[in-house]
N, C-alpha and C positions, 0 to 999 in steps of 0.2 A: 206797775201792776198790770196795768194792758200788756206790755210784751213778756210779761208771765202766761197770761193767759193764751198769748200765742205762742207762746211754744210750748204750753203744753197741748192746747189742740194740733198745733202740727207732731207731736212726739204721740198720740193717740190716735192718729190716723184720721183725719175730720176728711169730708169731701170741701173741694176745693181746688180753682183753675187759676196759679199765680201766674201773673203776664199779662199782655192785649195781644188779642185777636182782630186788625183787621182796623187797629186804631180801638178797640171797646173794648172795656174792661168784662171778666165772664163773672158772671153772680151765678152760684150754685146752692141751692135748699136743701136736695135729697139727693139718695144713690140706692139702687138696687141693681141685683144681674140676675141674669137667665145662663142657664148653659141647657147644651144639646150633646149627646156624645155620640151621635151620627151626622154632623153638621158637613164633615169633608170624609165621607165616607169611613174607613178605620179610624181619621181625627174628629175629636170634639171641639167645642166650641166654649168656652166663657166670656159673655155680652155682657160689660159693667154696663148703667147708664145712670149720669149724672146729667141731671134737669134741673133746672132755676125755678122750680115749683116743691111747694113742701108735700109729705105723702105721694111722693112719687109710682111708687109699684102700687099703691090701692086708685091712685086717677088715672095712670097709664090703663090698669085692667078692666075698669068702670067703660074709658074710653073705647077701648077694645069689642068689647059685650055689644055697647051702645053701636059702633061701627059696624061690626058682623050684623045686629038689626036692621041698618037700613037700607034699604030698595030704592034708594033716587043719590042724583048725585047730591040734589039739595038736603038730606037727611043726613047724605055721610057729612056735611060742611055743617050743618047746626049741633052733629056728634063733638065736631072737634071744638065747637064753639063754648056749645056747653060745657067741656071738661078742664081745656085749657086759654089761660088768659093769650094775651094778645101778641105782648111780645114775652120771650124766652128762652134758655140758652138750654141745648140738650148736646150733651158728647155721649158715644158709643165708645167703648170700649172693649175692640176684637183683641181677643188673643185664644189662637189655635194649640191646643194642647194633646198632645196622645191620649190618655183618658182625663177625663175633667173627674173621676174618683184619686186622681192621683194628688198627694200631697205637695203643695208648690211652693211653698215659704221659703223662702231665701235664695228663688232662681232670679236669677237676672235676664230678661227677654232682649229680642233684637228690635227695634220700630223696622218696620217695612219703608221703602220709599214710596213717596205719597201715590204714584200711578202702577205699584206693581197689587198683585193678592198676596194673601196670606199660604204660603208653599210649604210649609213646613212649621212642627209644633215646635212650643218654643220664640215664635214671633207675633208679634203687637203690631195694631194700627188704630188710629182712632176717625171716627166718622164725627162731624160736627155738623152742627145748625144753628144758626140764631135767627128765630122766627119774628118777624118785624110787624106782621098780621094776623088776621083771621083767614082762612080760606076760603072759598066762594065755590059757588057752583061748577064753574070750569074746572077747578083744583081736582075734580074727581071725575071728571069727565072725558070721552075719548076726545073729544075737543081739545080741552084743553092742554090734554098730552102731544096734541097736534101741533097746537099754536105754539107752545111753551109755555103756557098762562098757567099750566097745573104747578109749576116748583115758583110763582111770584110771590110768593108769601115768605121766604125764608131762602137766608144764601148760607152755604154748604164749605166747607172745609173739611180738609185732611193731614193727617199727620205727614211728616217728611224725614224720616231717619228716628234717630234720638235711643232712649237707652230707658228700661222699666223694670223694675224690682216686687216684687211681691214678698210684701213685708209678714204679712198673715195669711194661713189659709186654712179653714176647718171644709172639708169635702164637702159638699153638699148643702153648705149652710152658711157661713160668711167666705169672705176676699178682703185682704187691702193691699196697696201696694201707693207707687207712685209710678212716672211717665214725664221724661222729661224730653221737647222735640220740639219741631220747628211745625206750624203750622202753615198751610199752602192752600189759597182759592184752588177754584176747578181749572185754572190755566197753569197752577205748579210757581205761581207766582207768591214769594216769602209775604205773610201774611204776620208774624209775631213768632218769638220762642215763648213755650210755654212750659209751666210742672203744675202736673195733675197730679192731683193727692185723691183715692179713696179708700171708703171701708164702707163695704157694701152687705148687706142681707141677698140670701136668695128670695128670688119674687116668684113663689108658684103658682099664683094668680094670673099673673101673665104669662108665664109658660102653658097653662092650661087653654086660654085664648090663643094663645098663637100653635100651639104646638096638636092640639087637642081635634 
């Protein structure tokens, strides 16, 4: 009965990171994206993000709001406090498209190598974090951008090659697809293979914070 259940959430598109990263297994809750369709000039943009926090696009934007209000660095650090726990796994998912009003179901994308950009639509990359703490005062401060103390709260990954399909796509309003790649710390060093599964909502919530 359990491996009913799993394949039919994987044949339904659930969000979800099969593999370790880094030696750690990834727990995922939510998914929503944002797109831009001036993000690389003529190219647009489609940004999934899968976070190990449930209500993802309504705490991301809360977070946001809360952020653009404060005036110290210790306001921006009790923002992120208040909204998200302490540890938690967030992947980005870049993929450059010629219009993001274009229909994309049943394209299959290229993964980028983990140290190039995104040069052309058509290719994927994924940005990761898994946050181990809270942030602190330095974490926002030019100090700490100084020191290095602003990124000590969370270590950073990237995708390394691999191959992604976008299984659904309604313009403007949901995504799904999967992402299958090798993950690499910031030295390019193999970190785990991974398959990313999501099916995502637009968040225009948070496009209105960020984009607005």
């Amino acid at each position: 009965m359990r491996l009913s259940l799993l394949l039919l959430a994987l044949a339904t598109g659930c969000n979800a990171v099969s593999g370790d990263v880094d030696g750690d297994p990834v727990d995922i809750d939510d998914a929503f994206y944002i797109e831009d369709d001036n993000a690389f000039g003529d190219d647009g943009l489609i940004q999934v993000f899968l976070l190990g926090i449930p209500d993802a696009c309504a705490v991301t934007a809360e977070f946001l709001d809360d952020f653009d209000d404060a005036d110290s660095p210790s306001e921006r650090a009790d923002a992120w406090k208040d909204n998200f726990p302490e540890e938690f796994w967030e992947f980005q998912v870049w993929i450059r498209v010629d219009d993001v009003d274009d229909e994309l179901a049943g394209q299959e994308l290229d993964g980028i190598d983990w140290d190039d950009a995104l040069e052309s639509d058509d290719e994927v990359g994924i940005l990761a974090r898994r946050y181990h703490d809270h942030p602190d005062d330095e974490s926002f401060s030019w100090w700490g951008a100084f020191t290095g103390d602003a990124t000590d709260y969370y270590e950073t990954y990237r995708s390394d090659d691999g191959d992604a399909k976008i299984s659904g796509h309604s313009p403007g309003e949901s995504i799904r697809g999967s992402f299958g790649t090798t993950m690499v710390d910031a030295d390019g060093d193999d970190e785990g293979e991974i398959t990313l599964r999501f099916s995502a909502q637009r968040c225009r919530d948070v496009e209105d914070e960020l984009f607005d």
